[in-house]
C-alpha positions in Angstrom: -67.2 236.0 -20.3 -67.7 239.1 -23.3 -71.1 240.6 -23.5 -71.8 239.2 -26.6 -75.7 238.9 -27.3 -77.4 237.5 -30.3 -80.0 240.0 -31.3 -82.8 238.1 -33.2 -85.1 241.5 -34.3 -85.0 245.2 -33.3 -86.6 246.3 -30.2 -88.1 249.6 -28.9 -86.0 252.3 -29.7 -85.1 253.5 -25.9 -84.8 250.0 -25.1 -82.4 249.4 -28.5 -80.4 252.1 -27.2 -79.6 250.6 -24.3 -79.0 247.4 -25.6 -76.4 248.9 -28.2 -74.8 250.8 -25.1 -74.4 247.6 -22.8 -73.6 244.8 -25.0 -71.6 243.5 -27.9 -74.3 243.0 -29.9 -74.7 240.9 -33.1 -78.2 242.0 -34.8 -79.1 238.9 -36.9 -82.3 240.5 -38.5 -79.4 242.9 -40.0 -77.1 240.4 -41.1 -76.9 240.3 -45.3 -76.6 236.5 -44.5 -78.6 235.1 -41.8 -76.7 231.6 -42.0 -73.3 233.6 -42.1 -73.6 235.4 -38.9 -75.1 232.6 -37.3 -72.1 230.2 -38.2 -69.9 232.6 -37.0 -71.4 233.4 -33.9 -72.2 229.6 -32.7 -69.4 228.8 -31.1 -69.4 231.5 -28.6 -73.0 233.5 -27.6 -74.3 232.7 -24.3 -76.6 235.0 -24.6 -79.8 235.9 -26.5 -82.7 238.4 -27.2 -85.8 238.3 -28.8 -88.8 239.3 -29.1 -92.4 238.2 -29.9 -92.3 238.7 -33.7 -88.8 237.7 -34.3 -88.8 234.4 -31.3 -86.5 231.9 -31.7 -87.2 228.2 -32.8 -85.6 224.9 -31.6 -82.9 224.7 -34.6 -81.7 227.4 -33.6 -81.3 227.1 -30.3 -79.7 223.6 -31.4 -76.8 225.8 -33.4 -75.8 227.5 -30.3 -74.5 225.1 -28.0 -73.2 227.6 -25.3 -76.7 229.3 -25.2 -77.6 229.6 -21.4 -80.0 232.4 -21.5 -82.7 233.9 -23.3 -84.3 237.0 -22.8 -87.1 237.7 -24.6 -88.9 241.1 -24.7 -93.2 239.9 -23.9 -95.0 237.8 -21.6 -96.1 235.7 -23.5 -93.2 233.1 -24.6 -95.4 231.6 -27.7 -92.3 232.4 -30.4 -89.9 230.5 -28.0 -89.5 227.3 -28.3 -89.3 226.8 -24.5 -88.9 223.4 -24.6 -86.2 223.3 -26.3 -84.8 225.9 -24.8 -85.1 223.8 -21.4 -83.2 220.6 -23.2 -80.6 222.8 -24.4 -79.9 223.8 -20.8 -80.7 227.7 -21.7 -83.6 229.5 -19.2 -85.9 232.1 -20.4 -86.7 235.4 -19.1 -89.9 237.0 -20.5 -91.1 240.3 -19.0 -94.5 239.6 -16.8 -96.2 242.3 -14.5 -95.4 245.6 -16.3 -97.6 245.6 -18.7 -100.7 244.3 -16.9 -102.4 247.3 -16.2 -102.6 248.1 -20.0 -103.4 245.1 -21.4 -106.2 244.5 -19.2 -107.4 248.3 -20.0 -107.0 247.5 -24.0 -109.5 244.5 -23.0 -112.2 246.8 -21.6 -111.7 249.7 -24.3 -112.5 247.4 -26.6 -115.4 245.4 -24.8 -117.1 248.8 -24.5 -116.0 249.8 -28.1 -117.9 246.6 -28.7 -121.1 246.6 -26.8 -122.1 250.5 -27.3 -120.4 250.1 -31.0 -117.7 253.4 -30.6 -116.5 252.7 -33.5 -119.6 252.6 -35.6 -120.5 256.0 -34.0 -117.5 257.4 -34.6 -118.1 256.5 -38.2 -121.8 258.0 -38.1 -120.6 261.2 -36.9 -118.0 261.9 -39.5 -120.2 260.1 -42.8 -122.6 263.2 -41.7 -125.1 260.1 -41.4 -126.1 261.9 -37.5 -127.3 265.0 -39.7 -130.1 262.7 -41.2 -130.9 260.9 -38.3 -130.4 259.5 -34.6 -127.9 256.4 -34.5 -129.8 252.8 -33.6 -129.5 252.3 -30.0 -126.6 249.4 -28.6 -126.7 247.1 -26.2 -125.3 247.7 -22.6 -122.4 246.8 -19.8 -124.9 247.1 -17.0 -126.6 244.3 -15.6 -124.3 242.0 -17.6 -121.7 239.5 -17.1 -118.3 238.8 -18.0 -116.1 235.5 -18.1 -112.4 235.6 -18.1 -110.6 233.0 -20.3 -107.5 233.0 -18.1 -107.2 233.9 -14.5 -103.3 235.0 -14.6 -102.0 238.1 -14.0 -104.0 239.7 -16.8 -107.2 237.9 -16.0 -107.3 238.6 -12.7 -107.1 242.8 -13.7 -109.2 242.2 -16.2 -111.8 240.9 -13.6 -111.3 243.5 -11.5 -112.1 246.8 -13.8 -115.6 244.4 -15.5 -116.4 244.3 -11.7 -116.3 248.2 -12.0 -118.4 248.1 -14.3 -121.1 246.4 -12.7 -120.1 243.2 -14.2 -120.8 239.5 -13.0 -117.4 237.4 -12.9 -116.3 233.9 -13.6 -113.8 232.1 -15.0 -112.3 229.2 -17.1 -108.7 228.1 -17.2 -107.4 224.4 -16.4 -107.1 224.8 -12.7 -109.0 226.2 -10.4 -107.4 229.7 -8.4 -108.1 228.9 -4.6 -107.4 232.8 -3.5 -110.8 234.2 -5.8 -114.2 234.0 -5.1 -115.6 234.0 -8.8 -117.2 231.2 -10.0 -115.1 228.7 -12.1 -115.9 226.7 -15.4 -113.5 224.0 -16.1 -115.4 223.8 -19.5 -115.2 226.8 -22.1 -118.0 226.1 -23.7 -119.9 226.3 -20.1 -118.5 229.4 -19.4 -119.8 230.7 -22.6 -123.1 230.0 -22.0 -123.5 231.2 -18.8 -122.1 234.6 -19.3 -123.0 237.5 -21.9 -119.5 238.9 -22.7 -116.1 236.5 -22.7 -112.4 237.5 -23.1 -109.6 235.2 -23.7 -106.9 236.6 -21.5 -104.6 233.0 -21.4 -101.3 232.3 -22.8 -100.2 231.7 -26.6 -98.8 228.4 -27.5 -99.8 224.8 -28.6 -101.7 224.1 -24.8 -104.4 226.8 -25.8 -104.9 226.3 -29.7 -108.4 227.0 -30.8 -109.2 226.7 -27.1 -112.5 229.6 -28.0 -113.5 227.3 -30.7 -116.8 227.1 -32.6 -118.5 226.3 -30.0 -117.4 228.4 -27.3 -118.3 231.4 -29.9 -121.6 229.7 -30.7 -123.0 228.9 -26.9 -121.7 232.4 -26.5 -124.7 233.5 -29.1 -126.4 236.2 -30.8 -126.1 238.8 -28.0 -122.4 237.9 -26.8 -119.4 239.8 -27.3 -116.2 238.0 -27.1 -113.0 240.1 -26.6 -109.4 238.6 -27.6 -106.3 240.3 -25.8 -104.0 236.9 -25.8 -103.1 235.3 -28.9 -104.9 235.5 -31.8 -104.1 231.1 -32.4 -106.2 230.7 -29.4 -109.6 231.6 -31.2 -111.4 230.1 -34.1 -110.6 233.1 -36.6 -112.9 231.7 -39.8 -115.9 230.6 -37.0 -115.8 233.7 -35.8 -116.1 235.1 -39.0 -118.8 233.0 -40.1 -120.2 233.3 -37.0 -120.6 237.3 -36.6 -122.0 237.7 -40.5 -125.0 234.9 -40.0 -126.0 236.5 -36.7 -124.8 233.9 -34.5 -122.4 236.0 -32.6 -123.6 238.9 -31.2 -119.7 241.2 -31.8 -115.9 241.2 -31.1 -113.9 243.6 -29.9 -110.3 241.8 -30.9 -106.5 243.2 -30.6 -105.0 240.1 -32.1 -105.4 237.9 -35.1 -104.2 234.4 -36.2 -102.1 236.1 -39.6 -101.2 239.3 -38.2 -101.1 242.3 -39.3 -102.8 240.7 -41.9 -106.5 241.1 -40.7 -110.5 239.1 -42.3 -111.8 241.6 -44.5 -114.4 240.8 -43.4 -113.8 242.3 -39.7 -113.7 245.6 -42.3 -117.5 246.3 -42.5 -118.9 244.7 -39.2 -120.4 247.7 -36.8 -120.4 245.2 -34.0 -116.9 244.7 -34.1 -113.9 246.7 -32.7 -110.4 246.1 -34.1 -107.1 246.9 -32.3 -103.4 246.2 -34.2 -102.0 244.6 -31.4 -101.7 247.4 -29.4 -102.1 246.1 -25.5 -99.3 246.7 -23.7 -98.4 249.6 -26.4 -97.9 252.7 -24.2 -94.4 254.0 -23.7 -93.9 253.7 -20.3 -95.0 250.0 -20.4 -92.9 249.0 -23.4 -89.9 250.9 -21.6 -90.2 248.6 -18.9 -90.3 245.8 -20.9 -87.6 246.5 -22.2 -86.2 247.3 -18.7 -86.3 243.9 -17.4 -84.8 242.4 -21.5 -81.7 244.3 -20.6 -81.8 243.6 -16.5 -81.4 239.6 -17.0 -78.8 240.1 -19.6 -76.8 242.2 -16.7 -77.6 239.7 -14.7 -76.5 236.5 -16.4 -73.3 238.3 -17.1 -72.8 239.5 -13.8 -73.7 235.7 -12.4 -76.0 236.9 -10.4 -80.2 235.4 -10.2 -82.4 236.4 -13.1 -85.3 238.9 -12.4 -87.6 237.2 -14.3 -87.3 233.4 -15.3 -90.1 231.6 -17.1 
């Protein structure tokens, strides 16, 4: 077996160095002719890796009929085609854990850039506006409470820091977590209603589509804040909109979007919202462990010993 890997797009640059230094590599986003290399390659790689923006669908998984493994830089798998994956006979690694910690952090950064409006201040201070007078007051964390769309890895830390901060906690997600004590909504929409601040900290993917739809964002209402760390296909993007410039949503502190990079314009003027490009688990350290465990399961597989990180 050659350590030939199929490189769908580039990767963090530590990580693409290690990448170059342990395996044959054939970097399809490079290719002058996708179809070329990918016809010439077919017959032979075992192996791929991928990433969230590049993924890999099911046809072309189905032109690689020795593909056994696929290693794929994220946590969340939503540019995979998993399913197919599983038919073909090919398991996916992703990279859970590592970047946890930072994600969750992004989510309350931007809950509190939300609710005491950081960046509107920061845009006060430096229009000279604060010369002329005092900024309007914002609403606060304290006394508040906070449901978590999501109670994985991520929501669980999530929970943990708004509990820090003096938040009230429950939770919505399709099953119920038997080893937490926070009160649990089957029902998004219930959830919404009965807290003041939401974040959707679930998975990408078909299952959770529009899962914070109109709705959720409206029983949410004119004081709520809803945060999005996950995917940015799991909210209602144009309700949301709509939402926020009639009044009807309170703000949004958001580090994903359903076209991105390309962002609402909207979003643009807002005070009561907080934008992020997609920056959660972007902190060195985190995406050099990432990129860790991308590289680990290859040597794995290749060494026939058990992945570190199936899906």
């Amino acid at each position: 077996m050659t350590n030939e890997v199929l490189q769908m797009g580039p990767m963090y640059p530590p990580t693409q160095k290690q990448m170059d230094e342990s395996f044959q590599l054939h970097k399809l986003w490079l290719a002058p002719d996708r179809e070329v290399m990918l016809k010439d390659v077919a017959g032979h790689i075992t192996a791929v890796a991928t990433s969230g923006r590049a993924g890999i669908d099911a046809a072309t998984i189905a032109r690689l009929p020795k593909l056994r493994i696929i290693s794929h830089f994220g946590v969340g798998v939503d540019t995979v085609d998993t399913v197919a994956a599983k038919q073909h006979g090919a398991t996916v690694t992703n990279t859970p854990d590592v970047l946890t910690e930072d994600v969750a952090d992004i989510a309350i950064a931007l809950l509190l850039a939300a609710v005491r409006k950081i960046p509107a201040g920061d845009r006060f201070v430096r229009e000279g506006r604060w010369l002329k007078a005092p900024m309007p007051l914002t609403d606060t964390m304290q006394g508040k409470s906070l449901g978590v769309v999501g109670m994985g890895r991520i929501g669980r830390a999530i929970a943990k820091r708004g509990e820090a901060f003096n938040l009230k906690i429950s939770y919505q997600g399709p099953n119920r977590k038997n080893d937490v004590t926070w009160p649990y909504y089957k029902d998004p929409v219930e959830l919404a209603k009965n807290v003041d601040f939401l974040v959707a900290a679930c998975p990408g993917g078909d299952s959770t589509q529009g899962l914070v739809s109109r709705a959720v964002l409206e029983a949410l209402g004119p004081t709520g804040v809803f945060v999005n760390i996950s995917r940015g296909s799991v909210a209602d993007e144009p309700a949301m909109v709509e939402l926020l410039k009639a009044g009807k949503l309170g703000g949004a502190g958001l580090d994903v979007f359903a076209d991105e990079p390309i962002v609402p314009e909207d979003f643009f003027t807002m005070d009561n919202v907080a934008l992020a490009p997609h920056v959660g688990s972007a902190t060195h350290p985190t995406r050099a462990a990432m990129g860790q465990l991308v590289v680990d399961n290859l040597k794995a597989y290749f060494a026939g010993k058990p992945l570190l990180t199936p899906y």
